[in-house]
C-alpha positions as a Markdown table, in Angstrom:
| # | Residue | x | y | z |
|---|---|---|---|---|
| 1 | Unk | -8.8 | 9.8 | 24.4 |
| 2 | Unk | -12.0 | 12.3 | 24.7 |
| 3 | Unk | -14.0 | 10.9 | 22.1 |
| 4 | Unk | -16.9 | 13.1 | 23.8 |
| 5 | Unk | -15.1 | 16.6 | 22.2 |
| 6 | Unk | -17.0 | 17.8 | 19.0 |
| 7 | Unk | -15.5 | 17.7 | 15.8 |
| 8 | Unk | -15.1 | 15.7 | 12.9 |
| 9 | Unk | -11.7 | 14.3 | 13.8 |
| 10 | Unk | -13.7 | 13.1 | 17.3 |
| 11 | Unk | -16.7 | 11.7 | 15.6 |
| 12 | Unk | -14.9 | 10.0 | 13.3 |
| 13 | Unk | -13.0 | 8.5 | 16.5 |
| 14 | Unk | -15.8 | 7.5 | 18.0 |
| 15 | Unk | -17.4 | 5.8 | 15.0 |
| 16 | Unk | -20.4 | 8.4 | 14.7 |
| 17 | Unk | -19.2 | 9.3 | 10.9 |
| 18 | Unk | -16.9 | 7.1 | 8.8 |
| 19 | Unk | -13.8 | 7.9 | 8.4 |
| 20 | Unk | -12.7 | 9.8 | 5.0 |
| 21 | Unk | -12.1 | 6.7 | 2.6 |
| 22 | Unk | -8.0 | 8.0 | 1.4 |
| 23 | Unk | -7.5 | 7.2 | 5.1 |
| 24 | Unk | -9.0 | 3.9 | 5.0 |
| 25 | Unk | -7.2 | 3.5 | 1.5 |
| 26 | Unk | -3.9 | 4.0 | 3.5 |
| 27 | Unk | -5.2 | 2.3 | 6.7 |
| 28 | Unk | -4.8 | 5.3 | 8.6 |
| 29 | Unk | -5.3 | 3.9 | 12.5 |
| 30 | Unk | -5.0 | 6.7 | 15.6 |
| 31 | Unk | -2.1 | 5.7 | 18.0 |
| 32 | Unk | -2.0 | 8.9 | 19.9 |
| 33 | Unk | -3.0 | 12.1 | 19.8 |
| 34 | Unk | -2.4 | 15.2 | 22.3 |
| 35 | Unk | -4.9 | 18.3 | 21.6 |
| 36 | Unk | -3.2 | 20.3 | 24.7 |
| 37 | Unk | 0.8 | 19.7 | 22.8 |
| 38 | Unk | -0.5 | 19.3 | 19.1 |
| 39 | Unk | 0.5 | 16.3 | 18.8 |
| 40 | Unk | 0.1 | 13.2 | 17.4 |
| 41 | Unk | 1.0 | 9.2 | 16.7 |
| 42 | Unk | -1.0 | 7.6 | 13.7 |
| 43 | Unk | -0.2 | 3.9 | 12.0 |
| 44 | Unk | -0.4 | 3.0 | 8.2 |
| 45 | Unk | -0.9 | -0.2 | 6.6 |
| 46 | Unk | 1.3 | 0.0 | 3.5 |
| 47 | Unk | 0.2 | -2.9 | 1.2 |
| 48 | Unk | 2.2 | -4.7 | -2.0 |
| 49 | Unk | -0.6 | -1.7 | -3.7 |
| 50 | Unk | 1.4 | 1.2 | -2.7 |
| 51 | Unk | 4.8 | 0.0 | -4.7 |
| 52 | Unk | 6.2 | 0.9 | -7.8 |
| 53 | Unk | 8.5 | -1.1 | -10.2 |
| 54 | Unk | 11.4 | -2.0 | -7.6 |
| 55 | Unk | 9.3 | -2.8 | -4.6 |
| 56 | Unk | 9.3 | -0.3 | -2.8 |
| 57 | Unk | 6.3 | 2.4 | -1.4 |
| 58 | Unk | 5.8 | 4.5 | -3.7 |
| 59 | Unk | 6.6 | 8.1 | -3.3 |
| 60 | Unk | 2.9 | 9.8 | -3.2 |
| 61 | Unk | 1.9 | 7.4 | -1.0 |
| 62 | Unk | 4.5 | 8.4 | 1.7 |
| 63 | Unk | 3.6 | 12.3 | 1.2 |
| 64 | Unk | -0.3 | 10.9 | 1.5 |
| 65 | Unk | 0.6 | 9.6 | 4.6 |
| 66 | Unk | 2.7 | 12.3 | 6.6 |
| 67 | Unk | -0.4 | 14.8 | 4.8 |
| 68 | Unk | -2.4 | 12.6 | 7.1 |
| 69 | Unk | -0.3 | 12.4 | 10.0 |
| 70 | Unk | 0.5 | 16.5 | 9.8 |
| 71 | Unk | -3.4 | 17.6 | 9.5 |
| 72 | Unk | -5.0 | 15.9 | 11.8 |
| 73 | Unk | -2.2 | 17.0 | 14.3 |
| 74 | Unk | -4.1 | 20.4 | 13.9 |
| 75 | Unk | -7.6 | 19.2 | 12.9 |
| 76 | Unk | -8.1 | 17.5 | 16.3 |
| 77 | Unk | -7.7 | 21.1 | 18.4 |
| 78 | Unk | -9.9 | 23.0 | 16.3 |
| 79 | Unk | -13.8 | 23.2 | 17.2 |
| 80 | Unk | -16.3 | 21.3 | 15.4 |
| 81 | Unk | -16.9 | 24.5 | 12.8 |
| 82 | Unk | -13.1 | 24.6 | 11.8 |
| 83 | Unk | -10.9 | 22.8 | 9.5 |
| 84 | Unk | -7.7 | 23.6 | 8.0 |
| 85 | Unk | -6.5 | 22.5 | 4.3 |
| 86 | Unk | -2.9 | 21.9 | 4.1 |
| 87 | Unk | -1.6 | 24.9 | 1.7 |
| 88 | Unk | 1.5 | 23.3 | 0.8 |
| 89 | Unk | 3.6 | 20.3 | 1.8 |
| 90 | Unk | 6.9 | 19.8 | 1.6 |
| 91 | Unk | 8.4 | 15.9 | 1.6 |
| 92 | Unk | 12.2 | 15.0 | 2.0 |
| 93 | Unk | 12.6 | 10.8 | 1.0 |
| 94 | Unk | 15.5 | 9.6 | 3.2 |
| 95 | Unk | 15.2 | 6.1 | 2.8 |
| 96 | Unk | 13.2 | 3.4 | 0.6 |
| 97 | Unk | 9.9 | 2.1 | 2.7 |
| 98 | Unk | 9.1 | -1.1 | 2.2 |
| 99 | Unk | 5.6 | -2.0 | 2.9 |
| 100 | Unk | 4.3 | -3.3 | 6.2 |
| 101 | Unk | 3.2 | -1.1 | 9.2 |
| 102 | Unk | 4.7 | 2.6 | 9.1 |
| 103 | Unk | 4.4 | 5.1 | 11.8 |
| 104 | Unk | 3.8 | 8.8 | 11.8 |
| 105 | Unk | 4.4 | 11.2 | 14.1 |
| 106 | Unk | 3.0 | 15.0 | 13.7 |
| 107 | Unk | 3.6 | 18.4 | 15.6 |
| 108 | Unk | 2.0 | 21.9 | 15.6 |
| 109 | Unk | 5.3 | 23.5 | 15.1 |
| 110 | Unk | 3.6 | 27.8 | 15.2 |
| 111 | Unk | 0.0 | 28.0 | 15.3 |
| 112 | Unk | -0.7 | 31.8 | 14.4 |
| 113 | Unk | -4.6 | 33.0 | 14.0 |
| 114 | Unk | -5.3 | 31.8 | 10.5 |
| 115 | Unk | -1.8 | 29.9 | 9.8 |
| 116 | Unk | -0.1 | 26.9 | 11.3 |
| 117 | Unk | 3.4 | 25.2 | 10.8 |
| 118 | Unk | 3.5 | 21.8 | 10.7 |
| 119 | Unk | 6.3 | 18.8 | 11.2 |
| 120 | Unk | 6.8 | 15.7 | 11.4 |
| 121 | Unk | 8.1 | 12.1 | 10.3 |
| 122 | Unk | 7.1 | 8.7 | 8.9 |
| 123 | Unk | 9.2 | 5.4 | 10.4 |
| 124 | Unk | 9.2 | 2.0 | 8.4 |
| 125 | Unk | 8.7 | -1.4 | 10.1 |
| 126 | Unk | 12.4 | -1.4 | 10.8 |
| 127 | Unk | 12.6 | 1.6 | 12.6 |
| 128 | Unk | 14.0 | 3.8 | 10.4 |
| 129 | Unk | 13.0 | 7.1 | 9.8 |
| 130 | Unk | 11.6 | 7.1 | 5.8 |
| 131 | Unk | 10.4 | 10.7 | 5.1 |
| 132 | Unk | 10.1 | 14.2 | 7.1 |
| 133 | Unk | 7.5 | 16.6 | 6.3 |
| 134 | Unk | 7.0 | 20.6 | 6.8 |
| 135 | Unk | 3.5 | 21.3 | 5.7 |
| 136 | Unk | 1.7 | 24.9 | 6.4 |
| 137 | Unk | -2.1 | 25.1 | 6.7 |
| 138 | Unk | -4.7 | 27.8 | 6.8 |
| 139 | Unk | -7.6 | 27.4 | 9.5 |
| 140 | Unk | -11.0 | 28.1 | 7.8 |
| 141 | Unk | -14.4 | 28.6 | 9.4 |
| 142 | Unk | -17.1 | 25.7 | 7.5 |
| 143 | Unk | -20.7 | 27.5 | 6.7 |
C-alpha cells in the first residue's frame, strides 16, 4: 500500500490524521484497496452495540458500513483536493448479520467526470453474503 500518495484516505492510512470517528465507531480496518481497479476490501467489528431487539445487527448499521466500504472505494483515487459525498445509497438485506467481524467489499462500477456508480457487498463471520449496496456519488473539488 502507497501510504506516500496525498490524500486524506492516505494520511489517515498512514496515521498522519485520525481516522473520522463513525469509522472507528464501526471499527472500520483497511484489508485491501486497489486505486488502479477501484477497488477495495475493508473489515468491521460489529459489537453486541449494533443489535436491535432479536440479536441481530441492526439495519443502519449495515448501510453505515457498505457507505464506508463504497466511498472510500472512490475517495482513495481521487487527489488530495477531492472528495466525493455519497448522493444516495441504495441497501438490499439478504440475511440477518450477527455480530462479530464482517467484510466489505467495494467497486467503482462507471466513474464519469463529476459522477461515479458504486457496488458492492458486506459478508458475516460465516461467510455469507448479508447486504449488497449501489450507491452514486458526486466528486467535488474542497476550497
Amino acid at each position: 500500500m502507497d501510504t506516500q500518495r496525498p490524500g486524506l484516505f492516505w494520511d489517515v492510512q498512514a496515521g498522519r490524521v485520525p481516522p473520522p470517528p463513525a469509522a472507528v465507531t464501526l471499527g472500520w480496518e483497511l484489508v485491501e484497496v486497489d486505486p488502479e481497479e477501484g477497488t477495495i476490501q475493508v473489515a468491521f467489528q460489529a459489537g453486541e452495540q449494533f443489535v436491535n431487539p432479536v440479536g441481530v445487527i441492526q439495519g443502519g448499521f449495515l448501510a453505515a458500513m457498505l457507505d464506508d466500504t463504497l466511498g472510500p472505494a472512490l475517495v482513495a483515487t481521487l487527489p488530495e483536493n477531492q472528495f466525493a459525498p455519497t448522493l444516495d445509497l441504495h441497501v438490499q438485506f439478504l440475511r440477518p448479520a450477527r455480530p462479530g467481524r464482517l467484510l466489505g467489499y467495494g467497486r467503482i462500477v462507471k466513474r464519469g467526470r463529476d459522477v461515479c456508480f458504486l457496488a458492492g457487498e458486506l459478508v458475516g463471520p460465516d461467510g455469507k453474503t448479508v447486504a449488497v449496496a449501489t450507491a452514486t456519488a458526486r466528486i467535488q473539488t474542497t476550497g
